[in-house]
N, C-alpha and C positions, 0 to 999 in steps of 0.2 A: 180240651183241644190243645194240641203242640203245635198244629200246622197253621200257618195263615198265610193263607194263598195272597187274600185279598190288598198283602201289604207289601209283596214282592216289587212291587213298583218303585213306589214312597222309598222305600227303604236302599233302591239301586240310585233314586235319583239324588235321595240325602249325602250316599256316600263318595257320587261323583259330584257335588257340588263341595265336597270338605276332603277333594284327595288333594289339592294343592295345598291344602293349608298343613295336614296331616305328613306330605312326605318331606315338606320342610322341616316341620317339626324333629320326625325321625331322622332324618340327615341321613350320612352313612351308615352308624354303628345301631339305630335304633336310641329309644328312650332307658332308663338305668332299669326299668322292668321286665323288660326285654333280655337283657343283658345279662341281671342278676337270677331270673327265676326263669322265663320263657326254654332259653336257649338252651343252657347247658345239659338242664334237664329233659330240655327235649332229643337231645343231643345224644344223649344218654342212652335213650329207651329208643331209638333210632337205628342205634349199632350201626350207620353208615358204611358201608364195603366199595371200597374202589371201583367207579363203572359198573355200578347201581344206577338203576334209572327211579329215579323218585320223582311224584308227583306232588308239589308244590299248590294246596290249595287255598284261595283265596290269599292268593301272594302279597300284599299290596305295592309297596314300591318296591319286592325284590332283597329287599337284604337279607333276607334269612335264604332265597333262591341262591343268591351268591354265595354265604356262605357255605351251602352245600356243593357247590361246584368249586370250591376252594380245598374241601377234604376229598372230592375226586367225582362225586357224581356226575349222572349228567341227568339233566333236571328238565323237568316238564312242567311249566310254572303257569298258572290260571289264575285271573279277577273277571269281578263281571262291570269293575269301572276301568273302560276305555283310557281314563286320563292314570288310573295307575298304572297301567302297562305300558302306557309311553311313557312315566317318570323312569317305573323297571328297568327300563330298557336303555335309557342314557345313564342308570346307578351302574350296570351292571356288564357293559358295552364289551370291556376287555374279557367274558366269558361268553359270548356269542355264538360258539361254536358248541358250548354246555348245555347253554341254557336257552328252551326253546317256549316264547311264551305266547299267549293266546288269552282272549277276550272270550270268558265263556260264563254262563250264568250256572251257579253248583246247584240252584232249584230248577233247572233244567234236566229230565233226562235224557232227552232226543240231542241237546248241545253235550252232555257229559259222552254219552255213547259217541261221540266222534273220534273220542282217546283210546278205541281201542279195547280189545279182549285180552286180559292176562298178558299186557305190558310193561306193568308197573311193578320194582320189586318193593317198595314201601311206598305209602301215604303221608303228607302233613298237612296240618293245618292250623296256625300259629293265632290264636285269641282271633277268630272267625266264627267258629259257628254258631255260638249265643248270638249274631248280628245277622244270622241267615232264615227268614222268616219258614219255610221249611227244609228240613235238613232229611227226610225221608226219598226223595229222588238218588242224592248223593249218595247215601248210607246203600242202597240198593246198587246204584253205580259202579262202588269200590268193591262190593265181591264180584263183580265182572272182571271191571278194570283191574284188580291185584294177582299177580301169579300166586301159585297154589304157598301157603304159609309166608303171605306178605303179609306187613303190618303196615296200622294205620293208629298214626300218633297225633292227636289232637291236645289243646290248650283250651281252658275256657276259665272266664271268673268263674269260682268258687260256687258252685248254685245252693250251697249248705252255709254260705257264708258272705256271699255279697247277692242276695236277692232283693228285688226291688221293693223301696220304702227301708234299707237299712242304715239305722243312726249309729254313730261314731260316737260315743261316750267318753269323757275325760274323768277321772274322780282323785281329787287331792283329799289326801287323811292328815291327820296328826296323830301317826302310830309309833306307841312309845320314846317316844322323843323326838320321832324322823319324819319330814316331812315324805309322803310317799304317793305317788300318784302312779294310778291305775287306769290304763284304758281298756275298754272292753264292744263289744258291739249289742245292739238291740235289733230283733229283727221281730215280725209280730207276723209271717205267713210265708211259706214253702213251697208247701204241696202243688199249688194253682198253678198250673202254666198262663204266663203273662206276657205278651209284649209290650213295652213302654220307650219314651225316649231318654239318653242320656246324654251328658258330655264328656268324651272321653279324654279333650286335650285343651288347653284354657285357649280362646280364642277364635276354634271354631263357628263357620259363620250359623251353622245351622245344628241341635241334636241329631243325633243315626240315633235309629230304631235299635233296640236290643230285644231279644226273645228269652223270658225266665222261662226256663223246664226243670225240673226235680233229675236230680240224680237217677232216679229209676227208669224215667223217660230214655234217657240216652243208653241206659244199660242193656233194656229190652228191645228196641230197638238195632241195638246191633246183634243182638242176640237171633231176634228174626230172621238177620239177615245169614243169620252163619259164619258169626266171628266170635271168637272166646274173648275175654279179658284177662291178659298176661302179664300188665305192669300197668303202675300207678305212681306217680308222685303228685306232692302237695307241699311243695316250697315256700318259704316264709320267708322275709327279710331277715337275717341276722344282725346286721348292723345298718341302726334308723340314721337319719340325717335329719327326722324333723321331730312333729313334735306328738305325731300317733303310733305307737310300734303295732308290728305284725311278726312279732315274733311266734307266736302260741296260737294267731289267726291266719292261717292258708288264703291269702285274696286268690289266687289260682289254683288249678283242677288240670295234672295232664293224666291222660289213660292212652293206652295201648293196647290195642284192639289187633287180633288175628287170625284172618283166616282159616276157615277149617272145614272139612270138606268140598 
């Protein structure tokens, strides 16, 4: 099982009890993960065209909404916590007339179906939908919603590389005369779709829910629905600041998904 209905709740009410602590956190610019591997890359695979209408999902406080209204779109931005979209909306004030946002639940399809047939010329959805207890209303939603050869470009941790239960490994050697130290990861299971809780920012008052899937999950899945897979990145930190690198280890996953037929 990848879907769970039964946690749809739990999991809307975790993240509006931690969107205040969360949009502080992010501030304007977002956190350096955001910044370093999210964005640019997503930016990328985007191809953003002046007065593009892009739909913006699981927005939370808007900064990646604004930055796209910054390169010219005009942005159709959605969460399903109430208190992120009022944060959105005072980050974001001086784009008002771009960016139009709305409280909508993305495991909803009777709330998704309110966006409309074949309005949208691209999709995002920026490290959301591993936190969306099922993502098959939405995935069905966006070949409505997307005009003919739109794309949809999503973000997710790594699910080959940061699934739940996985250890961070240090190892110092004495090789031939250098001290050298090695990090590496441990992981002991994949395959299983899981939901578990995590913490994704130090100080949150409560865990959000996360949902593990296998890489095949989301593949076939879009594939159902009638979108090819046309681009991929897997960005790495190149230069650490502390004291585990990820250079050689991808913590993130973006694919770009395109309508077809």
């Amino acid at each position: 099982m990848s879907e769970w209905k039964e946690l749809i709740q739990d999991s809307q009410e975790r993240w509006e009890q931690n969107a205040d602590h969360w949009d502080d956190y992010m501030g304007e610019e977002s956190n350096r993960f955001h910044r370093e591997l999210i964005r640019p890359y997503t930016e990328k695979l985007l191809n953003v065209k002046e007065d593009q209408t892009i739909l913006d999902i699981a927005c939370g406080n808007g900064n990646f909404s604004k930055r796209l209204a910054e390169i010219g779109a005009n942005v159709v931005a959605f969460d399903y916590s109430a208190k992120m979209i009022e944060r959105a909306k005072i980050r974001t004030k001086e784009y008002i007339n771009q960016i139009d946002f709305k409280v909508i639940d993305a495991t909803s399809y009777e709330q998704l179906s309110e966006l409309g047939f074949e309005k949208m010329d691209s999709a995002v959805a920026n490290m959301a939908l591993m936190d969306i207890a099922d993502i098959s209303p939405l995935v069905e939603s966006l070949n409505k919603m997307l005009k003919p050869n739109g794309t949809f470009v999503f973000s997710i941790t790594h699910p080959c590389f940061q699934p739940p239960g996985l250890r961070k490994i240090t190892e110092t050697e004495d090789r031939n005369g250098y001290v050298v130290t090695t990090n590496s990861i441990q992981i002991t299971k994949y395959l299983t779709p899981e939901p578990y809780k995590a913490i994704g920012i130090k100080g949150q008052s409560i865990p959000h829910l996360m949902f593990h899937r296998p890489l095949s999950y989301y593949l076939n899945l879009f594939f159902k629905f009638n979108f090819m897979l046309d681009g991929m990145e897997e960005p790495s930190f190149q230069k650490e600041t502390n004291k585990f690198e990820w250079n050689e280890i991808p913590p993130v996953l973006i694919l770009r998904f395109r309508k077809v037929g």
